[in-house]
Structures are given as structure tokens and as C-alpha cells.
C-alpha positions, -999 to +999 in steps of 0.1 A: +508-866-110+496-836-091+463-849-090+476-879-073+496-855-048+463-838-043+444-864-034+470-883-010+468-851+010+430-848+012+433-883+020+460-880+047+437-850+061+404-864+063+420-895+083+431-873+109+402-858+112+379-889+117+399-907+137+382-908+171+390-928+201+359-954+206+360-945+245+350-910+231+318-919+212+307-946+234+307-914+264+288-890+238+264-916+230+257-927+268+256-892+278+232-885+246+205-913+256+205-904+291+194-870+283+169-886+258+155-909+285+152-877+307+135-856+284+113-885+274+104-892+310+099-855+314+073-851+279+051-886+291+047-869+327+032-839+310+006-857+290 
């Protein structure tokens, strides 16, 4: 039974954690290929 216990925790825990507003990792992800699209723009200039 403790097992069980165990594992509802763990469970419980790692839910929190991951839970991440969509908003949040849409922003990260624009922000993220701007700075690709900069650095790429930046690296074919250079060439």
C-alpha cells in the first residue's frame, strides 16, 4: 500500500511541476525563433 501512497505523491508532484500555461510557451518559443532568425541573419551576413 505504501508503494501506492508513494507513487500518488510523485504523481501529484510531477503534475504540478509540468503544468504550464500555453501563453507561457507560445512567448518562449516566439521569443526563441526571433533570436534564431537574428543570429541566423547575423552568421549568413558574415559569410
Amino acid at each position: 500500500m505504501e508503494r501506492n501512497s508513494e507513487f500518488k505523491k510523485f504523481d501529484s508532484l510531477a503534475t504540478k511541476l509540468l503544468r504550464v500555461p500555453h501563453a507561457t510557451i507560445k512567448a518562449k518559443l516566439e521569443a526563441e525563433k526571433a533570436e534564431k532568425v537574428e543570429r541566423g541573419t547575423r552568421r549568413g551576413k558574415q559569410k
